[in-house]
Backbone bond lengths (Angstrom), bond angles and torsions (degrees), N, CA, C in turn:
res aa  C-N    CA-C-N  psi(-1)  N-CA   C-N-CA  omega(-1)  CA-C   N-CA-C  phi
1 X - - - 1.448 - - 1.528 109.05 -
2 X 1.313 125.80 131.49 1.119 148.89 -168.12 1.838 103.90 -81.46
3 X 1.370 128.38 122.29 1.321 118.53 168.79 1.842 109.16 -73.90
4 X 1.319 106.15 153.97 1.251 106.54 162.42 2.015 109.21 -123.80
5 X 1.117 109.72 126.92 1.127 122.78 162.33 1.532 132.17 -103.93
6 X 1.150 117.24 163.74 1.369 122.14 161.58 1.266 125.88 -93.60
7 X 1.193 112.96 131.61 1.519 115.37 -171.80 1.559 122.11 -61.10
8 X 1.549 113.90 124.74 1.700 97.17 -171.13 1.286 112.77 -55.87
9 X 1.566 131.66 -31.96 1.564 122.60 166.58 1.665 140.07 -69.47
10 X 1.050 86.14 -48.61 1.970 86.66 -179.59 1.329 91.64 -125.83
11 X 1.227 131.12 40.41 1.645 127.13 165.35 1.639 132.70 34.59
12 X 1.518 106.77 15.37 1.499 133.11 176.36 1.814 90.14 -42.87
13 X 1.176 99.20 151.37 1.591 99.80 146.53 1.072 137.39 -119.24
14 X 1.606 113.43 123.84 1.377 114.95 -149.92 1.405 112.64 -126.47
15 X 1.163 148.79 165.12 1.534 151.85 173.99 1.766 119.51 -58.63
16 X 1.083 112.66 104.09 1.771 91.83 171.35 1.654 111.55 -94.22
17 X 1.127 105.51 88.88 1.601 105.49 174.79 1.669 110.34 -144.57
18 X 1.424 119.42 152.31 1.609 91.57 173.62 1.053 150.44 -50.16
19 X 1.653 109.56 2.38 1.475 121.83 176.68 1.424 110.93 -90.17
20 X 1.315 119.41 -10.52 1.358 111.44 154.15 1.919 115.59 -83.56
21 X 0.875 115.00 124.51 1.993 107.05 -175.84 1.723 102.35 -101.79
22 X 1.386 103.47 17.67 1.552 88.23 169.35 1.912 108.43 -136.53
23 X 1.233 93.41 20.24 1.486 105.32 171.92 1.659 119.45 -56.30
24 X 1.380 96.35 133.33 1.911 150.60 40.97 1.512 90.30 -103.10
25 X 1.235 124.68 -11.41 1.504 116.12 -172.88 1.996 123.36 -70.73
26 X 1.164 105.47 148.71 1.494 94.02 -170.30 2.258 116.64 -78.39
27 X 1.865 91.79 -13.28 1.256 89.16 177.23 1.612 106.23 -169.93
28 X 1.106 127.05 170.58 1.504 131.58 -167.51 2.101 95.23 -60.02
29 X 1.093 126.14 -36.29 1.470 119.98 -171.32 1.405 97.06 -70.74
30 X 0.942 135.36 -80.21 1.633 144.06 173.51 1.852 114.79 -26.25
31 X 1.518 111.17 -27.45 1.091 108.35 173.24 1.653 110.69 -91.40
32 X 1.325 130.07 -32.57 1.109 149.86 145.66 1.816 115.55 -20.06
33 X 1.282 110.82 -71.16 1.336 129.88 177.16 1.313 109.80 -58.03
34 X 1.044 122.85 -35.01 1.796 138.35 170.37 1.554 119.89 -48.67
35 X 1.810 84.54 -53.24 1.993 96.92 -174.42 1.663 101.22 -94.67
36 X 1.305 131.30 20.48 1.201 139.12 164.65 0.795 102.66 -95.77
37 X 1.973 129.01 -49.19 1.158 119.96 171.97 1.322 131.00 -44.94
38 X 1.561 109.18 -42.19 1.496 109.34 -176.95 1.476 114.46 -78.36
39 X 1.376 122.23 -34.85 1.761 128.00 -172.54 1.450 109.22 -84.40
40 X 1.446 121.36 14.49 1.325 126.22 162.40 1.443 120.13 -123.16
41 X 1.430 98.36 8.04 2.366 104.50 -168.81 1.048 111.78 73.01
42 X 1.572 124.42 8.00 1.797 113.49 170.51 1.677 111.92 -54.51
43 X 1.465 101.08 -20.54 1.366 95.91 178.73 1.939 110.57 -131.49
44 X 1.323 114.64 122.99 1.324 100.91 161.17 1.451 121.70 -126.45
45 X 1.207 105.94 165.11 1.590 113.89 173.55 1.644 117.26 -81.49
46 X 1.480 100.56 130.87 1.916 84.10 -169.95 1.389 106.81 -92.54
47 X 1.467 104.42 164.43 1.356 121.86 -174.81 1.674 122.57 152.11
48 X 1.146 102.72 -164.87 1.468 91.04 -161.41 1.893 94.30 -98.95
49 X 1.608 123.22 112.71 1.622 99.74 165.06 1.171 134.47 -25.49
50 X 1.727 115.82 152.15 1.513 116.60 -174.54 1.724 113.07 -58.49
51 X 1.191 136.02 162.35 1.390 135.86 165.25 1.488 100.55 -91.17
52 X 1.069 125.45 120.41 1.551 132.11 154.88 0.946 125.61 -38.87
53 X 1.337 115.42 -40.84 1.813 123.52 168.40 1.219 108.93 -74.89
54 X 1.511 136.52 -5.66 1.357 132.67 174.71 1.345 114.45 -78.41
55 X 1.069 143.64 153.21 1.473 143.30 161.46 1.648 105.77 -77.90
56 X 1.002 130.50 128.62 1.738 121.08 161.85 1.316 109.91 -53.58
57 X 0.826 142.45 -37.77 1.594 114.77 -171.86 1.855 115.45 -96.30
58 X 1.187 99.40 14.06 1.515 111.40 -178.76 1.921 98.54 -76.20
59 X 1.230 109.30 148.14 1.362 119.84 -176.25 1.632 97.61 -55.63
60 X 1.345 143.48 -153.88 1.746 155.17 102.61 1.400 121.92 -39.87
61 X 0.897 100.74 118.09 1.839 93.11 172.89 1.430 107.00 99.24
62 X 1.352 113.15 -8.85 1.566 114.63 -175.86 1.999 102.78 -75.06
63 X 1.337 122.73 103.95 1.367 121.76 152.37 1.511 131.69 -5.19
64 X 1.449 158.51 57.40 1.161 158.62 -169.36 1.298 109.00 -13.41
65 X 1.368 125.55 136.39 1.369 135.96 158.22 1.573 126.00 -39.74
66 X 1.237 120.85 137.74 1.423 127.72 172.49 1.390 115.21 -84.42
């Protein structure tokens, strides 16, 4: 059995299976409009920005280097 979803953009309902190639999306424009969303800040993840004095791979809560 085939799922049907709604498209995260224009809420079409569309197939999520590999016979769709632009899934969860209903078509190459809608998937398009998506990654515009993200490479312009239409969308962010919340939280607190990185600290510069932090290292990235340091846990949270880890003290900054001297």
């Amino acid at each position: 059995m085939t799922a049907i979803v709604d498209c995260p953009v224009c809420s079409r309902k569309t197939e999520f299976s590999p016979a769709n190639r632009w899934r969860p999306f209903c078509s190459e424009r809608c998937k398009l409009i998506d990654l515009g969303q993200w490479a312009t800040g239409g969308y962010v993840i919340p939280g607190d920005p990185p600290d510069p004095e932090q290292p990235s791979d340091a846990p949270p809560g880890t003290p900054p280097r001297s």
